[in-house]
N, C-alpha and C positions, 0 to 999 in steps of 0.2 A: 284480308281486306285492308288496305291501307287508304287512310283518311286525314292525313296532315300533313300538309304543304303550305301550312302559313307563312309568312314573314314572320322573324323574332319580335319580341315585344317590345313596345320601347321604353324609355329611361321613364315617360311619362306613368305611362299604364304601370311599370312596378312599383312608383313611388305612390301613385293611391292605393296599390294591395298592400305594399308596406303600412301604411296608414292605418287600413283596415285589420292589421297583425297577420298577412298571408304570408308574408315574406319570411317569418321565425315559425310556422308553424309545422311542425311535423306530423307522421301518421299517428291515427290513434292507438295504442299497443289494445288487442281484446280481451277479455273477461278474463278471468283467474282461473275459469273454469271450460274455456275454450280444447280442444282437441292438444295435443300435445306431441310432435315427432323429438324422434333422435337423432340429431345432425354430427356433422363436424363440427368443429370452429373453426370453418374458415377451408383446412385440411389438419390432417394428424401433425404431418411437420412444424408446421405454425402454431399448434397450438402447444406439440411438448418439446419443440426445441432441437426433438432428436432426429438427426440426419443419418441413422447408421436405421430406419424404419424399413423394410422392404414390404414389396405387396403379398409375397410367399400366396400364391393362386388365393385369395380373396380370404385367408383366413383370420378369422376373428381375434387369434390369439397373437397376429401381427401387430398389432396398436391397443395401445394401452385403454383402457377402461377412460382414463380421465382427456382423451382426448375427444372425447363425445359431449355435448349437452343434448339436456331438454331446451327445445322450443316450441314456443305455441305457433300452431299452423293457423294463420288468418286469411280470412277472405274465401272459405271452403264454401261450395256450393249446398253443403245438407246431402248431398249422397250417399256419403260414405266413402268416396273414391277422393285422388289426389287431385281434382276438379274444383278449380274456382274462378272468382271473379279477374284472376290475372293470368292465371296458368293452369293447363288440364294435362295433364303426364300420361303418357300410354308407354307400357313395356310391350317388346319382341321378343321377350325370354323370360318365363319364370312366370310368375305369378301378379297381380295385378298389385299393388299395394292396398292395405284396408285402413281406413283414418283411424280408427277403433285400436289396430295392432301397430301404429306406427312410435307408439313410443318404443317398443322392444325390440326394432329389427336392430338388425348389424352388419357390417360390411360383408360380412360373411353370405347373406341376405340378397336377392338382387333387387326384393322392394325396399331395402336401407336409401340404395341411389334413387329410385322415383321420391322419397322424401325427401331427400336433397335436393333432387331437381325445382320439388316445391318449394320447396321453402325458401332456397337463394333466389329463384326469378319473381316467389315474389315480393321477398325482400328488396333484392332490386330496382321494383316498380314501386316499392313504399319511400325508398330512398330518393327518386326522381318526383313524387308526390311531394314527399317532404320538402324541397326546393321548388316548391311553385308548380314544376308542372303537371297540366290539367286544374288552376286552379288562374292565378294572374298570369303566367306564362302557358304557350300551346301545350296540350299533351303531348307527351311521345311514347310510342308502340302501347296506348292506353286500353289492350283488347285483351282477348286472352290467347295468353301466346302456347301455341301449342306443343309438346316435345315430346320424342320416341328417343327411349333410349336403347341401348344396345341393339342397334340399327344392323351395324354389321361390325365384323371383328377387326378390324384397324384399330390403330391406335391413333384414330383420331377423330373430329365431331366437327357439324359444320352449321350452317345456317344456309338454308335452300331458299332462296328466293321465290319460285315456283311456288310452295306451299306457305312460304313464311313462317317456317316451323323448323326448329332446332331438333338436333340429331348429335344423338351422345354415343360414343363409340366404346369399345371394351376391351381393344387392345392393352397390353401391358396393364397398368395400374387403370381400373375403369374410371372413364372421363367423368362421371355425374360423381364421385366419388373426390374429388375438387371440388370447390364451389366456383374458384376461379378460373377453372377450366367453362364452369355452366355460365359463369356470369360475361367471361368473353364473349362468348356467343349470344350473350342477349343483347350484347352492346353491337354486335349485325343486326339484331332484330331492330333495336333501337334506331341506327342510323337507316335501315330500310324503311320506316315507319316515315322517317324525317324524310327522308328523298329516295324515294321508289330505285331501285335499279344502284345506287349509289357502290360506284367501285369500276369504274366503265375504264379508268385508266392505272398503270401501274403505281404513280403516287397516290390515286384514290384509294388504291386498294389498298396500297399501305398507310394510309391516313385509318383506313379502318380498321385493320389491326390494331394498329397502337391504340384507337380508341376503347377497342375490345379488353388490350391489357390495362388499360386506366383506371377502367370504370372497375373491373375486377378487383383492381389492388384498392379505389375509394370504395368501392360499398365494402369489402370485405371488412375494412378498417372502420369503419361506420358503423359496422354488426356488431365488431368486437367491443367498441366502446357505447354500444347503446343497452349491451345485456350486459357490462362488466366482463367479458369472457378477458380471461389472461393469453398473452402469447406470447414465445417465444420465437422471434421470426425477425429477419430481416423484410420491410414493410416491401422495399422497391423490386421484391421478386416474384415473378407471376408462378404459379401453377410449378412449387417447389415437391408438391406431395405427387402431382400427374408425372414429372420429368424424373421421379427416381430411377426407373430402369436405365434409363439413357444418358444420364449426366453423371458428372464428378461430383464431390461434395464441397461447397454447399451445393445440393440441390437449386436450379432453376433451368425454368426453360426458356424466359425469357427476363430482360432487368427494363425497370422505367426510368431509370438513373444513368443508362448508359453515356459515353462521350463522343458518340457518333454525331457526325454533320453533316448537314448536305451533302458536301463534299466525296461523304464516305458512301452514297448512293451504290447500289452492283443491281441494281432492277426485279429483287425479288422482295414482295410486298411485307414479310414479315423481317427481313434484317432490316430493310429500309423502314420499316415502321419503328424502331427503337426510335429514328430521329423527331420525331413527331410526339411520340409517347414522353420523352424527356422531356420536352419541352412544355408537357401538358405537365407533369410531374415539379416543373420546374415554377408555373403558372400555380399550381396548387399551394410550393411552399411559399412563392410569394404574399399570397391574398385570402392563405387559407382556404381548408379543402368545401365549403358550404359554397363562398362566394367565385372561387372558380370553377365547381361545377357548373353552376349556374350560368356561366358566360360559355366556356366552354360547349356544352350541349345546346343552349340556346344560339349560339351563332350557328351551327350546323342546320339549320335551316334554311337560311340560304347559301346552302352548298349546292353544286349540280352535280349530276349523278358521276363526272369528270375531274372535278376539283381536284386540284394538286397544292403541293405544299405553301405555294408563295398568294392564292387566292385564297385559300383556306384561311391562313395566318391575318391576311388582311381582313377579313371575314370575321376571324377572332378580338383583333384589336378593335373593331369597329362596333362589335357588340359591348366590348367591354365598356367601351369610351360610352355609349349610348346608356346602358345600366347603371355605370358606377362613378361615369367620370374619368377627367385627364389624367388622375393620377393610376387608376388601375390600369388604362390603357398603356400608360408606360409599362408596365409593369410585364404586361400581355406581351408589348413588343421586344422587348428588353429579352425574352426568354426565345424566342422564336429569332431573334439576331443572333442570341450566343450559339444555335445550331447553325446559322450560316444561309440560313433562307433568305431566298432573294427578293430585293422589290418590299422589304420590311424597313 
């Protein structure tokens, strides 16, 4: 059910929630004594550095012990099941996961991934909280998002519009076994939330990949530094633990740093999404990653379901200039010209 189609907020309405302290304030962490899973940090790669990791068929004794943390599960409905206020996890294989046994699973496990799935979307959704929205700025994708994992055996996962519900896949290295593999796909949930249908043309659709891999690589880096978690990773590579079987080392399947430009256009939504992602990536080191989130996700509201790079962009600095003023909005354009986009 999708329920926001507002207009972005304007410079006015943030600066009285700023007033009010809405603007610095983040989610509340729960009780000390709240439920507890086993996640990644982030993936295995990122968290020990080590690129020589394989998936060897799901075995436990393929990643190290200290590539796990404890996290508390928040926002659980009281069932018992991996159902809450933001996300409700259903497996197609295996066993259902139990909140009670979720600090012990392991990859080995196919309820290790439904605790994954929990926990990053709804990390995720605490991340976009923590930036206002649902609070002075509109909510986005503020429901609970639904996901099946090991849907079918590809190696790969997707976000269905029909259902508006995420689909983790289990070819090669299993997809919910990423964070940044689950958190792409919530960043479709996300932009479907914001505008219904959004992807109708080939820039659109590569506008929302690269949003996909953005949001992946800030909330990941947002997790690691709000638990302390250590990592040894290169930050601008998406989904380095999902790409092992198919890539060279370093591992990556996709980079947000790349030096693609318009120019470098070939019509297929995920290489031409690098141009877009960088330039989000680019917008982040400018202004830092709280205050470009925030323009960035909030201009996407007025996107139509069509938008391509050069309406998009102007979409972006127009928010920026409204929130933050002339000098960010330079800053906004400044990065969306060095790709090459037109009409900036």
């Amino acid at each position: 059910m999708i329920r926001h189609t507002p207009r972005r907020a304007t410079a006015a309405a943030v600066a009285v929630a700023a007033l009010a302290g809405l603007a610095t304030a983040g989610p509340a962490v729960a009780a000390q004594d709240a439920p507890a899973g086993r996640v990644f940090m982030v993936n295995p790669v990122q968290s020990s550095g080590d690129q020589t990791l394989v998936d060897a068929k799901d075995a436990a004794s393929a990643v190290p012990d200290s590539a796990y943390a404890l996290a508390t599960l928040r926002n659980l409905d009281g069932s018992g099941a991996l159902s809450g206020r933001w996300v409700t996890v259903r497996s197609e294989t295996g066993k259902a996961a139990e909140v009670a046994r979720a600090a012990g699973y392991d990859r080995h496990d196919d309820e290790f991934e439904q605790v994954m799935a929990y926990f990053w979307i709804n990390e995720a959704q605490e991340y976009l909280q923590g930036l206002g929205f649902g609070s002075e700025l509109p909510g986005v994708n503020d429901r609970v998002q639904p996901v099946r994992l090991n849907q079918w055996g590809a190696d790969n996962s997707y976000f269905t519009d029909k259902k508006a519900e995420i689909r983790l896949g289990k070819g090669g290295v299993d997809d919910a076994e990423d964070a940044e593999v689950i958190v792409h796909e919530y960043g479709h949930a996300v932009h479907h939330a914001q505008v219904p249908g959004y992807g109708t043309s080939v820039e659109a659709g590569a506008i929302g990949e690269a949003f996909g891999d953005y949001l992946a690589v800030t909330v990941g880096d947002h997790a690691v530094r709000r638990y302390g978690w250590t990592r040894d990773a290169d930050l601008a590579c998406v989904a380095d633990w999902d790409s092992v079987p198919y890539t060279g080392t370093p591992h990556c399947l996709r980079r947000v740093d790349g030096s693609k430009t318009y120019a470098d256009r070939v019509g297929q939504v995920h290489a031409d999404g690098q141009i877009w992602s960088r330039a989000l990536f680019d917008i982040r080191g400018a202004l830092g990653a709280r205050t470009a989130d925030r323009i960035i996700v909030n201009a996407q509201f007025d996107f139509a379901p069509d938008t391509g790079f050069g309406d998009a962009a102007r979409a972006t600095v127009a928010t920026a200039e409204e929130m933050y003023g002339a000098k960010a909005a330079d800053a906004v354009r400044a990065a969306f010209r060095a790709r090459g986009i037109p009409g900036i």
